[in-house]
Phi, psi and omega in degrees: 000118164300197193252344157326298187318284193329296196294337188287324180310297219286357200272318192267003191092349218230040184280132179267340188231044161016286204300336186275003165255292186273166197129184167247133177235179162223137202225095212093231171251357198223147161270155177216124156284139134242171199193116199239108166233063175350347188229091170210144150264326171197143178219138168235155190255127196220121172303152165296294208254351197263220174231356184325117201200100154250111189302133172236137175250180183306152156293176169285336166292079211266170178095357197259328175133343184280100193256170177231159165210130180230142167226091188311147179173178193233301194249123188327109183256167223274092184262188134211148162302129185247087200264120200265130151208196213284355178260023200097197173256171200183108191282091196252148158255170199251102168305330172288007188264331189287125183304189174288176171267315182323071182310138158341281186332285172332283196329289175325299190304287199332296204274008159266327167085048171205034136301067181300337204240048179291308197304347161297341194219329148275135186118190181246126180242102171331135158202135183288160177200123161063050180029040168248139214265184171154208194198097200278133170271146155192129165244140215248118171218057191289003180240022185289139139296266207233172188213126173257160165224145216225170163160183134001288163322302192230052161043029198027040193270093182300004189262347197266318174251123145274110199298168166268149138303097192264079174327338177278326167234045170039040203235180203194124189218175179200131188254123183244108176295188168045001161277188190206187168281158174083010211250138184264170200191169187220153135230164179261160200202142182233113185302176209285296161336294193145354179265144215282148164269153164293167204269158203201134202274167183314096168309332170247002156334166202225347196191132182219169181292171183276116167312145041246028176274119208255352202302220164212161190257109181310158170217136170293172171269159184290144197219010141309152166242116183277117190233054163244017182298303181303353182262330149350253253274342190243352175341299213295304132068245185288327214239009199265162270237311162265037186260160185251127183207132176241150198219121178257103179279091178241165125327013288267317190278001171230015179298312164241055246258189165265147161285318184312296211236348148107355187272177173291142157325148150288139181310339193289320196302329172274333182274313184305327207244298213281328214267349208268323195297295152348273168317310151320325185276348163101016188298186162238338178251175155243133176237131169245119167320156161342100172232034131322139167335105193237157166278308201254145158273355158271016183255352195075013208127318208270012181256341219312136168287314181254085186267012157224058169227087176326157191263147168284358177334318205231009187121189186278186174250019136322300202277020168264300155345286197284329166351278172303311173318359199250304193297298163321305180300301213285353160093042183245128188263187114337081175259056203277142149296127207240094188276085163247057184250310197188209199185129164305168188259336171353120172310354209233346181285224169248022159297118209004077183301345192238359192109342230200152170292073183287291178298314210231168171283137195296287230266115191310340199274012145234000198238347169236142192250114163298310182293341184243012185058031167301185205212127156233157206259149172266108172302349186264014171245125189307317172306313176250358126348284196285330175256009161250009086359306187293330187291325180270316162296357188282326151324314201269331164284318167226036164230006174082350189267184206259341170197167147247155144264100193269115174343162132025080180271331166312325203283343193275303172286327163284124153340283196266041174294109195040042179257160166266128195331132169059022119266020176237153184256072162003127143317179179301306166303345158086064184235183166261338171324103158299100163282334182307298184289002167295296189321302215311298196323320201297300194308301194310347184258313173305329178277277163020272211278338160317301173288295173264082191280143184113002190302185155235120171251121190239129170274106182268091149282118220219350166241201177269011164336135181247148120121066158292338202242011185291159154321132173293325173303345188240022181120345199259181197256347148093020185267177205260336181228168168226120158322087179285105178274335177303256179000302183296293173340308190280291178278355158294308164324297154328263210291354187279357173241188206270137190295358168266073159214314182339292183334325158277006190236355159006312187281349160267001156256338162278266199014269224290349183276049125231020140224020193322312209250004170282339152220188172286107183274152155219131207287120188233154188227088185228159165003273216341301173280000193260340193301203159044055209060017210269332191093163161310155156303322175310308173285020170233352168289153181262172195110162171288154174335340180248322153333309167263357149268345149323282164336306160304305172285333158289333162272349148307335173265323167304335197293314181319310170306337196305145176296199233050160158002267213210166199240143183229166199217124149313094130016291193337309200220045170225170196188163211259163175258099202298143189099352176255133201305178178296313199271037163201019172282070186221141161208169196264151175272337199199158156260133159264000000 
C-alpha cells in the first residue's frame, strides 16, 4: 500500500488495519515511522534511552498531518515522538508501538461468547502496557469496515486513532497512551458500505455523561476499601430459601430530592436518610430500580443505554460502593433491576451498531417491541448472550450486590408477546416459546448463582411458564424467586373495592392458593401499580381518608400473611408505624 493510498484511507477515516501501516515497520535494511498528526508541524522519532533522533517528513501531500521517518535498522528500538506546533513542544509515545489489549485467551472466550469477566476487558480501561500508564479500548463492531475512538483527547477527529481489528471475535481494540480517567469519549464506526455511523457511545462502558450529554467515561478505577465481610461471609444464609426477607422497593430518583435545588440525592446522601429509614421500617433488603446507566428520566431506568455503568445521576461508582457497603453494615442487602428485554432505539446506542442488526433482530416481528418503541436482543447470538450475562455479573463482582430483579421476563419468552396474529415469527417447532431466550435465562441464572452462591435471581413474571424458579438440571429457568404479579393483581383488585361487594369476589383472594406452591412466589406491592397516572395504593382503597388507611394497613397485613417466600413492598410511599411488629410495621404515609 502506498503511502498515497494510506494517507487518503486515513484522510477518509476508513483505514481497517492501522497497525500494518503507523507504527515503526522494518522494511528491508531500513525502518520507517509513519505517523498522523494533523496539528503537528515537524515530528521527529526519538530514543527512550539512546541517541537515537529522526526526522519525519511531511508525505507529498504536505499539510495534511502524515509524516514518513526512515532509518537504518533490523529491530524495532524502544521510541517516543518528539512533536513541534504551534504550542511548542510536546514528547507523545505512538499507540501504534503497543501490543493489543486483547490476549490469546480473550480472544478465543469473545468469539466462543463464554466470556464471563467480557467487563474486565471490553469498554475502556486505565492500565500499564511496557509501564506507560494509559487507556485500553476494545469494542465488538465485526461487521465495521473500519472503527476509530474519538473523544477530547484527539478534537474527535476520527482520522487520528484508528483501531486494530481481531478478526476471530470481531472485536477493535487499541492501547492509548497518556490517557487517564474522566476523559470522555465515542467511537466511530463505518459500516461494511462505507457508510458513516452516528458516533456511538461503549456498550461496556463503566461510566457515562450526565444526560442530555450521551458520550462515555474512562471511569477510575476502584479505589473503595470494602468493610462488608461479615455480611459476605453470611449471605448464603440471609438468603436461603428459609430466611425471613421483606423487600424495599424504591425509586432513588423520586424517593427524595434536595431542598435547596430541586437535584438528586448523592450516594453518601442516600446512605444517611434511606438505609436508617428502611431499617426502621423492619425490611431486611433494598430493591432499586434500574440504575445502569439511561437517557430518558421518564423510563426509570427501564430504557438503559449502559447496562454495566451505575448512572451518574447520583455519583460516581466509588460512592455506589460505599453505599452498598453502608448498607451490608448496616444488615442490609441488595437488589437492582436488571433489564435485559430490551433496549432503546436512541443513535448513539446500540441500535445497528456496526451498520447491521447486531444487538437486535434485522425482522421487527422479532427485533421490536410496540409497546414500548423498544429494540429487542437476539438471544440466539452467543456474543450478546455473553454479553448480557457478563453484564449482570459485573454487579455482583464489583459492586457487591446481593440479587437482581430481572425486568419483563414475559416479554422475553414468548414470541407472540403482545403481537397480532402473523405479526410474530414461530419457532423451529411452529411454536410461540423463545428457546433462544430460555437458554439465554438458564446461563444467566447459572453463571449467578456458580459464582455468587447465596445470590437472589428474581423473575418480574407475569404468566403461567412452568418451573421458573425449578433448577435448571431439572428443566427449570433456574431463578431463585418469581415476582407474583397474578397475586398483586387479584388482591389489589379486592381491597379496591367497596366492602358491601367483597362478598362476591372472594375468588380474588383465594385464586392464588391454588398455585401458591408450584414455584417460590415472592408476593410484591409494586412500581407496577402505582406508575403511569395509576395513583397511590392509598387512592385506590374506598372510603373516607381513615377508611382508607384503615383499608390499606389491612392489606399489608394480609399481604405478610399470605403463604409465600418472602414479601416485597414499593418503598416509594411507606413509613413505619411505632407499635407495630418487625415484619409488618409499614403503613402508607401520605398519596402522592
Amino acid at each position: 500500500m502506498t503511502d498515497e493510498t494510506v494517507l487518503w484511507r486515513l484522510l477518509e477515516g476508513a483505514l481497517d488495519d492501522p497497525f500494518a501501516v503507523l507504527g515503526c515497520h522494518v522494511e528491508a535494511d531500513h525502518l520507517v515511522w509513519r505517523c498522523f498528526l494533523p496539528w503537528a508541524h515537524h515530528v521527529e522519532i526519538v530514543g527512550r534511552y539512546d541517541d537515537l533522533e529522526v526526522l519525519c517528513t511531511p508525505s507529498a501531500a504536505a499539510g495534511h498531518g502524515y509524516f514518513v521517518g526512515r532509518a537504518p535498522g533490523q529491530s524495532v528500538p524502544d521510541y517516543r515522538l518528539r512533536v513541534h506546533h504551534a504550542g511548542g513542544m510536546t514528547i507523545l509515545e505512538d499507540p501504534y508501538r503497543f501490543p493489543p489489549v486483547l490476549g490469546e485467551l480473550d480472544v478465543y472466550l469473545l468469539a466462543e461468547g463464554t466470556h464471563l469477566q467480557a467487563y474486565e476487558k471490553l469498554g475502556a480501561h486505565p492500565q500499564l502496557r511496557d509501564s506507560i500508564p494509559g487507556v485500553g479500548f476494545a469494542v465488538w463492531a465485526p461487521n465495521a469496515a473500519a472503527v476509530s475512538v474519538v473523544g477530547d483527547f484527539n478534537d474527535w477527529d476520527e482520522r487520528r486513532h484508528p483501531m486494530r481489528f481481531h478478526p476471530a471475535c470481531g472485536v477493535w481494540d487499541l492501547f492509548m497512551p497518556g490517557l487517564a480517567a474522566g476523559a470522555t469519549y465515542k467511537y466511530r464506526i463505518r459500516g461494511k458500505n462505507g457508510e458513516i455511523l452516528p458516533l456511538k457511545a461503549d456498550p461496556c462502558a463503566l461510566a457515562a455523561e450526565l444526560p442530555p450529554r450521551t458520550a462515555s467515561v474512562v471511569a477510575a478505577e476502584a479505589r473503595h476499601i470494602w468493610a462488608d465481610r461479615p455480611w459476605m461471609e453470611t449471605r448464603v444464609a440471609r438468603q436461603g430459601r428459609d430466611a425471613a426477607i421483606a423487600i424495599y422497593e424504591v425509586h432513588l430518583g423520586s424517593w427524595r430530592r434536595r431542598w435547596s435545588d430541586g437535584g438528586f440525592f448523592s450516594w453518601r446522601e442516600f446512605a444517611e436518610e434511606l438505609i436508617p429509614y428502611v431499617k426502621g421500617l423492619g425490611f431486611t433488603h433494598i430493591e432499586v430500580l434500574p440504575i445502569g446507566e439511561f437517557p430518558f428520566d421518564g423510563s426509570w431506568g427501564y430504557q438503559p443505554i449502559g447496562l454495566m455503568a451505575p448512572t451518574g445521576r447520583f455519583g460516581d461508582a466509588d460512592g455506589f460502593r460505599a453505599f452498598v457497603d453502608a448498607c451490608h453494615q448496616a444488615e442490609l442487602g441488595i437488589i437492582v433491576d436488571f433489564v435485559p428485554a430490551h433496549f432503546p432505539s436512541d443513535a448513539h446506542g446500540l441500535v445497528h451498531f456496526d451498520g447491521t442488526a447486531l444487538y437486535e433482530h434485522a425482522d421487527p416481528r422479532q427485533g421490536f417491541h410496540h409497546d414500548w418503541n423498544t429494540l429487542i436482543y437476539n438471544y440466539g447470538r452467543r456474543e450478546v448472550a455473553n454479553y448480557l450475562i457478563a453484564a449482570a455479573l459485573s454487579w455482583f463482582d464489583r459492586f457487591h450486590i446481593d440479587g437482581v430483579r430481572v425486568d419483563a421476563v414475559a416479554s422475553m419468552l414468548y414470541l407472540d408477546y403482545s403481537r397480532a396474529e402473523g405479526a410474530w415469527i414461530p419457532n423451529a417447532e411452529g411454536g410461540r416459546e423463545n428457546w433462544d431466550a430460555v437458554r439465554f435465562l438458564q446461563r444467566l441464572n447459572e453463571a449467578i448463582l456458580d459464582r455468587f452462591p447465596g445470590a437472589l435471581t428474581i423473575a418480574e413474571e407475569s404468566t403461567a411458564w412452568p418451573g421458573v424458579t425449578r433448577a435448571v438440571a431439572e428443566g427449570g429457568l433456574g431463578f431463585v424467586g418469581k415476582w407474583n404479579m397474578g397475586w398483586m393483581h387479584d388482591t389489589l383488585r379486592y381491597f379496591s373495592r367497596d366492602p358491601i361487594y367483597r362478598g362476591h369476589h372472594q375468588s380474588d383472594l383465594t385464586f392464588g392458593l391454588l398455585y401458591a406452591f408450584s414455584e417460590t412466589f415472592i408476593l410484591p406491592l409494586s412500581h407496577d401499580e402505582v406508575v403511569h397516572g395509576k395513583g397511590s395504593l392509598l387512592t385506590k382503597m374506598p372510603g373516607e381518608p381513615g377508611q382508607a388507611f384503615a383499608n390499606l394497613r389491612a392489606y399489608y397485613g394480609f399481604m405478610w400473611g399470605a403463604s409465600g417466600e418472602e414479601a416485597a413492598v414499593h418503598g416509594w410511599r411507606v413509613c413505619p408505624a411505632p407499635g407495630m411488629g418487625p415484619r409488618s410495621r409499614a403503613r402508607l404515609a401520605s398519596a402522592r
